[in-house]
C-alpha positions in Angstrom: 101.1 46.9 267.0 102.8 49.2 270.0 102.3 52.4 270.2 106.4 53.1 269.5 105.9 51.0 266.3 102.9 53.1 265.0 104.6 56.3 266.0 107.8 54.7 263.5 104.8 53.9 260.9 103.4 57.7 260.9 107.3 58.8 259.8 106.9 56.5 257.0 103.4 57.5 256.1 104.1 61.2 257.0 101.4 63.8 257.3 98.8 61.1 255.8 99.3 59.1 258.6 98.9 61.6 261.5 95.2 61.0 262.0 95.2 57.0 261.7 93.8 56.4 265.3 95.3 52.9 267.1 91.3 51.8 267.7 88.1 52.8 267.3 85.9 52.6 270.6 83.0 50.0 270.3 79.4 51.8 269.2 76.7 51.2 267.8 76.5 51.6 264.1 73.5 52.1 261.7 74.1 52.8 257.8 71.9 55.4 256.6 69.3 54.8 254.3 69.6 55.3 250.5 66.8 55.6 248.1 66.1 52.3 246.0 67.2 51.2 242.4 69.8 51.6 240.3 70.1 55.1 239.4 71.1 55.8 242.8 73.7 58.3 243.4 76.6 56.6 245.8 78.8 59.3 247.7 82.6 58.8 248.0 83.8 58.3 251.6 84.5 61.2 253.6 87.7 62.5 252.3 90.6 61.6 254.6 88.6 58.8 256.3 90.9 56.6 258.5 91.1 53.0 258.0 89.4 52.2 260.8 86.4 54.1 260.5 86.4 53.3 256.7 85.7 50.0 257.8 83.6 50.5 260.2 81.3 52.5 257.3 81.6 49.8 255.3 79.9 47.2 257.4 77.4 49.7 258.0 76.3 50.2 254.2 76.3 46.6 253.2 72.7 46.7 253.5 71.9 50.1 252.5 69.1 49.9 249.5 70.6 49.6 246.0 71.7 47.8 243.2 74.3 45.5 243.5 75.6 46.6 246.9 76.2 49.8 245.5 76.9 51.6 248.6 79.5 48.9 250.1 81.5 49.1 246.6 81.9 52.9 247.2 84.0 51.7 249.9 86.7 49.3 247.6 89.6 50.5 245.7 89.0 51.0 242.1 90.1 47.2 241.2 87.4 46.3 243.7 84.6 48.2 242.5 84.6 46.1 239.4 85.7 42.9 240.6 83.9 42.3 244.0 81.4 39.5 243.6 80.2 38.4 247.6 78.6 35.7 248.1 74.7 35.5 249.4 75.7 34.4 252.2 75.4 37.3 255.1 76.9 37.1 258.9 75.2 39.2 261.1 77.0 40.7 264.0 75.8 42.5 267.2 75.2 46.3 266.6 78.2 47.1 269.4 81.6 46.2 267.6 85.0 47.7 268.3 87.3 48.1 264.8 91.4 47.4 265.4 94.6 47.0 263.7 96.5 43.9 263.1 99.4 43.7 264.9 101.7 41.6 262.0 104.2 43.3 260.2 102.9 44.2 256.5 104.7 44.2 253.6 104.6 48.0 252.6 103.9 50.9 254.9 100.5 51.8 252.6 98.7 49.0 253.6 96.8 48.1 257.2 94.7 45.1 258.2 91.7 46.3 260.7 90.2 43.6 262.7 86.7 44.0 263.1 85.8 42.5 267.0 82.5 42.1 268.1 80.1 38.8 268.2 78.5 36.7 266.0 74.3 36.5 266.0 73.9 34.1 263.0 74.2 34.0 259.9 71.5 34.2 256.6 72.4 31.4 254.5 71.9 30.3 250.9 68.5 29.8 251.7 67.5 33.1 253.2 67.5 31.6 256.7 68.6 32.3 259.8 71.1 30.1 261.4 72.0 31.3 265.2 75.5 31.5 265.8 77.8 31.9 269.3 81.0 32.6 267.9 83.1 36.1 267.5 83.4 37.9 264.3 85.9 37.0 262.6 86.5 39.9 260.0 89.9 40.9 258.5 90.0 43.8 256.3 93.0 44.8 254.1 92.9 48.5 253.9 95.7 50.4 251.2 96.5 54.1 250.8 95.5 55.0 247.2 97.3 57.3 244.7 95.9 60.0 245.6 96.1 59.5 249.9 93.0 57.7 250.4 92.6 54.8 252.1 90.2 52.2 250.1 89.2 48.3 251.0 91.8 45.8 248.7 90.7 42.6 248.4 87.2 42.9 250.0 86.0 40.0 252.1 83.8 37.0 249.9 81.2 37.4 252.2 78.6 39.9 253.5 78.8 41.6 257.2 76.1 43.6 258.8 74.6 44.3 262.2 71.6 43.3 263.9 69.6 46.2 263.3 70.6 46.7 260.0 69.8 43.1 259.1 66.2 44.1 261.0 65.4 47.6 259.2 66.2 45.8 256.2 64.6 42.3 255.6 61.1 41.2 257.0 60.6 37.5 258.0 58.0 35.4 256.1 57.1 32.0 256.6 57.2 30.0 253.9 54.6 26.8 254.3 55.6 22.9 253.3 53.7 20.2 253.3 53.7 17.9 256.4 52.7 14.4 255.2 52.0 13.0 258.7 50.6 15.6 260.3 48.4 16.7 257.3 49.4 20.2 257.5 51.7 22.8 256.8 54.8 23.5 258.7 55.8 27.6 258.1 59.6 27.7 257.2 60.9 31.2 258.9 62.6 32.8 256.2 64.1 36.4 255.4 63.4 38.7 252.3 64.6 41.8 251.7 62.1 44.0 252.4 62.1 46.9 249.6 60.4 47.6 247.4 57.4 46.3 248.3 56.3 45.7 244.6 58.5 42.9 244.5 58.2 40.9 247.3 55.4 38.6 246.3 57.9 37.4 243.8 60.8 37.0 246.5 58.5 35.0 248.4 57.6 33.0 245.6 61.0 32.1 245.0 62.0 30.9 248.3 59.2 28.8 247.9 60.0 27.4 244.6 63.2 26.7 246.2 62.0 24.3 248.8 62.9 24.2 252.4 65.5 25.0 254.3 68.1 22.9 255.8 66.6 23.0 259.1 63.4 21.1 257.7 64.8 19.3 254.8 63.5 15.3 255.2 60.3 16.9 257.3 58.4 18.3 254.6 57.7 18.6 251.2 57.3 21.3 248.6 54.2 20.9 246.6 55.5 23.5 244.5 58.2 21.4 242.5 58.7 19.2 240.0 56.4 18.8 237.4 54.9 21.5 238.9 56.6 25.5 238.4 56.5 28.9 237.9 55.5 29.6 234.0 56.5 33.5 234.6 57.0 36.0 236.8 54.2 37.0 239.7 52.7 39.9 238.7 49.9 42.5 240.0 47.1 43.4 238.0 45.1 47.0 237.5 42.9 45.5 240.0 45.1 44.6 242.3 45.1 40.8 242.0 48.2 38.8 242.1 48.4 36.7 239.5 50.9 33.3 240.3 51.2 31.9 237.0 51.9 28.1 237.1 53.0 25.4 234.6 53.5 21.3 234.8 50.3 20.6 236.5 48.7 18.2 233.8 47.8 15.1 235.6 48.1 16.7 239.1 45.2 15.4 241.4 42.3 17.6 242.4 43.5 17.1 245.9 47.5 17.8 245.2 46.3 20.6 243.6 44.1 22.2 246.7 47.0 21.6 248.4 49.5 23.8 246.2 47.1 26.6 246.3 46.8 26.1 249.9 50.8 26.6 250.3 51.3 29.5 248.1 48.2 31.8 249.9 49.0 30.5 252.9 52.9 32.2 252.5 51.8 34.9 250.6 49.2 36.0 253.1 51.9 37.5 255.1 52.8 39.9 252.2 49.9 40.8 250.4 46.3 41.2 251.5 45.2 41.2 247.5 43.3 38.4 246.0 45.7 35.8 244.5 45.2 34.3 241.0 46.6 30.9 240.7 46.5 29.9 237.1 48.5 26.3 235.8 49.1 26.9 232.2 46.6 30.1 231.8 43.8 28.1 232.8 42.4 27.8 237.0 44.8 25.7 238.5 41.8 25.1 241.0 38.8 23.8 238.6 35.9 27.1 239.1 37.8 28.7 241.7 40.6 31.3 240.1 41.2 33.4 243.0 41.8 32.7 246.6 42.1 35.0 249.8 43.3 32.6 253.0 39.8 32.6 254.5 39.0 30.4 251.3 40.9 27.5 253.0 39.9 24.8 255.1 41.8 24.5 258.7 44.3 22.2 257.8 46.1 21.1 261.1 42.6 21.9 263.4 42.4 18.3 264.7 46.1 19.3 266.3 44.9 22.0 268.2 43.3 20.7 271.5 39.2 21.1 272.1 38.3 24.2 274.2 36.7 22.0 276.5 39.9 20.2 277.3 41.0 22.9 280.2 44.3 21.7 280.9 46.0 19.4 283.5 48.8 19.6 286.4 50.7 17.1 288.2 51.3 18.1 292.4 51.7 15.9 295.2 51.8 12.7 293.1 48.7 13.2 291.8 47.0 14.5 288.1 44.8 17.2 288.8 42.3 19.8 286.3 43.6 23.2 285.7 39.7 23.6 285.0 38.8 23.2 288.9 42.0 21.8 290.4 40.1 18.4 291.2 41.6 15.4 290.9 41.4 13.9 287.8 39.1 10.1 288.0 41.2 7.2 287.7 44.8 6.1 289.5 46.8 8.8 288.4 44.2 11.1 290.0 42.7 8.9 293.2 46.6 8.4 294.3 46.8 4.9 292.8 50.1 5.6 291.5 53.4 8.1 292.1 52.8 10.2 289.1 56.2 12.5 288.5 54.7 14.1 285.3 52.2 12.9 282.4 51.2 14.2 279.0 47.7 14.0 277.9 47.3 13.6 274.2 45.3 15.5 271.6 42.1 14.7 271.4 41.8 14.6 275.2 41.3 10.4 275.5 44.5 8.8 276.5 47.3 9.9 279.1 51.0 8.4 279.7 52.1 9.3 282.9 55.5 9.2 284.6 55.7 7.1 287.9 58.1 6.8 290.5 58.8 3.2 291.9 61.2 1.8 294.2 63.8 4.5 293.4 62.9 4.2 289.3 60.4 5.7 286.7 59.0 4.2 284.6 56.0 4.8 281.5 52.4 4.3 281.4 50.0 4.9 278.7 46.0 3.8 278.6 42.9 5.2 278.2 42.4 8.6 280.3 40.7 8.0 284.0 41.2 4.3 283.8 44.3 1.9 284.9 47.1 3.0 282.9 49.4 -0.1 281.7 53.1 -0.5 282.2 54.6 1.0 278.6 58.0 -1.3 278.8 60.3 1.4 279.5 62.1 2.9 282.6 65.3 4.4 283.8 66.5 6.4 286.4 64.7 9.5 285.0 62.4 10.0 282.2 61.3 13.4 281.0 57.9 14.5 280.8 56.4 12.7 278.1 55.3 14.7 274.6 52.4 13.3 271.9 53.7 13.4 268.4 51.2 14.5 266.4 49.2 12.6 263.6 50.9 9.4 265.5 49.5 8.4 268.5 53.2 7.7 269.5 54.5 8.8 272.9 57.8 9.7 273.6 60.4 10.6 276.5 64.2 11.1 276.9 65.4 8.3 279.0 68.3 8.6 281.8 68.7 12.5 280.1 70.8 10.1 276.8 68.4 8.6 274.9 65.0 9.1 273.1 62.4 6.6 273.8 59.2 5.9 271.3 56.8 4.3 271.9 54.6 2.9 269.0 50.9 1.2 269.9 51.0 -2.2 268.1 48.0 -4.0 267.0 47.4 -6.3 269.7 47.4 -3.1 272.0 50.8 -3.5 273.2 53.4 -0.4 273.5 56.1 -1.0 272.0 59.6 0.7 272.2 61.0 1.6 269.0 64.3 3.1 268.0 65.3 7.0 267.5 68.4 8.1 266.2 68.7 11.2 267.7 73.0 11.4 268.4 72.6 14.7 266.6 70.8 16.1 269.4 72.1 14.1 271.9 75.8 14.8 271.5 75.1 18.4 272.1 74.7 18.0 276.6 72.5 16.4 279.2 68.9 16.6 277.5 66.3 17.0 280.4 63.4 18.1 278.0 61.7 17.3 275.0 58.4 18.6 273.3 57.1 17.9 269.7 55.6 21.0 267.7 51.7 20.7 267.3 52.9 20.2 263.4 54.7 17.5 264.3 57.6 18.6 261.8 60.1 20.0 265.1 61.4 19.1 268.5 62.1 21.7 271.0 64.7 20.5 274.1 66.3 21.8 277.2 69.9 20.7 276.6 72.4 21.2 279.3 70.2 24.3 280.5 70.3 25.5 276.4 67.2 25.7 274.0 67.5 23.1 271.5 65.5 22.8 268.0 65.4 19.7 265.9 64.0 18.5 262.6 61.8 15.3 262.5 62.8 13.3 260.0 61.4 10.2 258.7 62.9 7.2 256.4 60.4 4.6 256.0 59.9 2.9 260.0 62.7 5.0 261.1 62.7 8.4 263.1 65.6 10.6 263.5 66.3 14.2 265.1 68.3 16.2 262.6 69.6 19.8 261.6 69.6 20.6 265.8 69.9 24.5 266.3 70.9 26.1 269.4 68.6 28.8 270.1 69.9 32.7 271.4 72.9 31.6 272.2 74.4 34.8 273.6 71.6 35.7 275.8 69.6 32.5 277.0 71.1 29.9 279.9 69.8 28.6 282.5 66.6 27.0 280.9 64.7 24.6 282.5 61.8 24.1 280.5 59.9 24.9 277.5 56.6 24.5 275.3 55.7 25.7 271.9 53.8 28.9 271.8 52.8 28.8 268.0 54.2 26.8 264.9 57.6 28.9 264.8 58.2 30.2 268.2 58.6 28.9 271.8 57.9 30.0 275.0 60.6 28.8 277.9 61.2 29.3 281.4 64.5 30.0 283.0 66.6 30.4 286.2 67.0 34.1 285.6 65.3 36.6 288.5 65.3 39.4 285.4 64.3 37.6 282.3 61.9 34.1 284.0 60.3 33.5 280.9 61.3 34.3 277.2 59.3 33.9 273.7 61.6 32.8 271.3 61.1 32.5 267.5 61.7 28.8 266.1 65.2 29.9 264.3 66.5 31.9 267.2 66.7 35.1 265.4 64.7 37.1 268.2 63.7 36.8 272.0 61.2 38.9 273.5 61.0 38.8 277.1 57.9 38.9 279.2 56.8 41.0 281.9 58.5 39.5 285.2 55.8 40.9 287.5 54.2 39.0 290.0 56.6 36.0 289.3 58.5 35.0 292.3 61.7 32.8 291.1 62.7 30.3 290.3 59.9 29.7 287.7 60.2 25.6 286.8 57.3 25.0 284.4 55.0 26.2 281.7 52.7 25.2 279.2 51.3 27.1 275.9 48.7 25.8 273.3 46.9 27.7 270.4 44.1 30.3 271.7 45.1 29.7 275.6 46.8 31.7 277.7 50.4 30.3 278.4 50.7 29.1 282.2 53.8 28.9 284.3 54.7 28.0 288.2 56.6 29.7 290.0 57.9 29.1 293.7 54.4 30.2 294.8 51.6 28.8 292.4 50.7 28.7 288.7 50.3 32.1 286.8 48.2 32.6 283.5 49.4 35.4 280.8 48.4 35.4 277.3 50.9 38.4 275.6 54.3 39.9 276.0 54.0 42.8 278.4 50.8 41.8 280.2 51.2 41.4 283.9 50.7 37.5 285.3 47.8 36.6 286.7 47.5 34.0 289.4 45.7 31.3 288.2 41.9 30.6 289.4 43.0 26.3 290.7 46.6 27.8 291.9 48.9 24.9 293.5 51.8 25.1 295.0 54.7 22.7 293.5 52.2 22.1 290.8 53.4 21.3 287.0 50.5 22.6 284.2 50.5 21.2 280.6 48.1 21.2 277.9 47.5 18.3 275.7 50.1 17.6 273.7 
């Protein structure tokens, strides 16, 4: 709308118009916080609040505490108030956000669109999780001058808008554990409850977990807590203090199945209740002589995944495998200089290695028995990428020619084998120059087109496909070149960038955390992470060793130059 046409609206409008500015100026907005429950007392906007900042309020009280997004309704004309029924879905925008009119003639000089321009972060879906999102907001808000000169919100939008910060002060991630049937451990689920009151979370938690999992690990895991098996009644704390989970539909359950559910409800719970937890299946131990739990009660499921201590890590420089123990050369041909070696992957338990090996102008794959002759694996290409274990498998495999995922299954003659992987999902998405399994086995992490990339695992019977791919910070994080899991739901990756070489990013993208660039000289090109060890990159100069955000690198003690570390895995 022109300034000559607002003037001609304001004559219209008269004196109620005068102070309807043409645009607010981006800011940052935080809704204030409101006591909790539904007695609360919900002011009326500021009286003679102009459409623009009315909306701009709005978005900043759809989170505030109370029943029923109280606060937001305060907001809505009187028809609204009653009527307004949002969705659960919630799209979260960056905290800077700019609110303008619509430029297209409406019907009657009382009413105003405001366009609400800033970008999208993600979005919470059905299933209280995060889903990363690139796009701008795309928020249209009707705005009409009541009776009595007020402008109110007509026809409020279906679903929820609020700020990154807002989304932060107000929900607390959890993750929620499912079942990994070929790894033999549980896979955490990132999820997001809302955070007050405390009282209640256990429940919340509960029910995400009663729920199953998300879409992002759908196929890759399995809920324990499901059918027959329930939730009789509602958690609920004892004098005491213990949580009691009441459950139901456990008849017939296994002893083992039924370690295994009260394994996955302390091990979510743990992250929002230190209290004992009573896990009772039809008012009776669900566990037989063993009522309550704490999470130093379980056994380590997923230990075997995590490599030994006294496997110290190994680098490829010069064409050679070498110990990030004492930089020696590791025994064998890929250490004595038998063959080309362009990267390698040494698996879990420390005994076999598939190395990468340049050839007359090729690569090609082989896997054997670690510091003997490695056989040809039966696959090649123009480029393979460094090779990744999947866990609980034995399987090795490695994106060929940057367009296609090769596995490689060990037969029973001794043979490797290459075996199909549908993984177009992923594919489709760019160039795909790296690829890493989780140490759960249930996840891929990949450098796409210089993005991060996370993918699901699924598997049907013999078959093996990448599904549900995510694109991880997309707003903030280019220029990746590679990447390696620091824990079960976050990464660690390195980039191009001078300001921000290396980045810890949780699995669902919601939040990246860079670390201290000291010391670093760019461009960093590699790193490696595993469970209890400090992470390692290379840089232009060497191989650095850090083991938290904010510390300062260290050089490492067997430093290279051009070297590549990894860890088994």
């Amino acid at each position: 709308m022109s300034q000559l046409a607002l003037a001609a609206l304001c004559v219209v409008l008269l004196a109620g118009c005068a102070n309807v500015p043409l645009e607010s100026q981006p800011v940052v907005v935080s809704g204030e916080r409101q006591g909790q429950g539904s007695g609360d007392v919900v002011p009326e906007p500021s009286k003679d609040i102009d459409p623009l900042s009315l909306v701009r309020a709005f978005v900043g009280a759809t989170l505030k505490p109370g029943q029923n997004n109280a606060a937001a309704r305060a907001y809505l004309d009187e028809q609204g108030r009653v009527n307004w029924r949002p969705s659960r879905s919630l799209t979260i925008i960056q905290n800077t956000f700019a609110t303008v009119y619509d430029t297209k003639p409406q019907p009657d000089a009382n009413t105003l669109i405001v366009n609400v321009r800033g970008a999208d972060i993600g979005t919470l879906d059905q299933n209280n999780a995060f889903v990363p999102d690139a796009n701008q907001a795309l928020l249209q808000v009707k705005v009409r001058r009541q009776a009595n000169g007020q402008w109110r919100i007509v026809d409020p939008p279906a679903d929820l808008y609020a700020t990154e910060s807002d989304f932060s002060e107000n929900y607390t991630p959890v993750p929620v554990s499912f079942y990994s049937d070929t790894a033999a451990t549980f896979v955490p689920d990132r999820r997001y409850v809302v955070a007050k009151p405390q009282s209640g979370l256990p429940g919340r938690v509960i029910d995400l977990l009663v729920n199953g999992p998300s879409t992002s690990l759908a196929g890759s895991v399995r809920n324990l807590l499901g059918e027959p098996v329930e939730i009789d009644t509602n958690v609920k704390s004892l004098d005491d203090g213990t949580l009691v989970v009441p459950l139901t539909g456990a008849s017939g359950v296994p002893d083992d199945t039924r370690k295994l559910i009260a394994a996955q409800i302390v091990l979510t719970l743990q992250y929002v209740t230190s209290a004992r937890i009573r896990i009772l299946a039809d008012g009776a131990p669900l566990v037989a002589n063993h009522p309550d739990w704490r999470p130093n009660d379980l056994p380590a499921y997923g230990a075997s995944l995590s490599p030994s201590l006294q496997l110290l890590g190994l680098m490829t420089v010069g064409g050679r495998v070498r110990s990030l123990g004492d930089g020696a050369p590791i025994p064998g041909p890929a250490g004595n200089g038998g063959y080309d070696v362009v990267s390698a992957a040494q698996d879990f338990d420390g005994k076999r290695l598939a190395v990468v090996e340049r050839a007359g102008g090729q690569v090609r794959l082989r896997i054997g028995d670690f510091g003997h002759e490695l056989p040809l694996a039966n696959l090649g290409g123009s480029t393979l990428s460094r090779p990744t274990w999947r866990p609980g498998t034995g399987e090795v495999w490695t994106v060929v020619d940057q367009l296609s995922v090769g596995r490689m299954v060990l037969g029973p003659t001794g043979q490797w084998t290459p075996l199909q992987v549908n993984a177009t999902d992923l594919l489709q998405q760019g160039v795909t120059t790296e690829l890493r399994f989780s140490r759960d086995g249930a996840r891929v992490a990949a450098v796409v087109s210089g993005e991060l990339w996370v993918a699901s695992v699924v598997v049907n019977g013999d078959s093996v496909s990448l599904r549900e791919p995510r694109h991880l910070q997309p707003q903030d994080l280019t220029d990746v070149v590679d990447v390696d899991w620091f824990g079960q739901d976050s990464l660690v990756a390195v980039t191009k960038s001078a300001s921000q070489p290396v980045v810890k990013v949780t699995v669902d993208g919601q939040r990246m955390d860079a670390f201290n660039s000291s010391n670093l000289t760019p461009a960093v090109h590699g790193v490696t992470a595993a469970p209890s060890r400090p992470i390692v990159v290379a840089d232009s100069s060497g191989l650095w060793n850090a083991s938290a955000l904010g510390e300062v690198w260290r050089p490492q003690s067997h430093s290279m130059k051009d070297a590549d570390p990894f860890y088994p895995g």
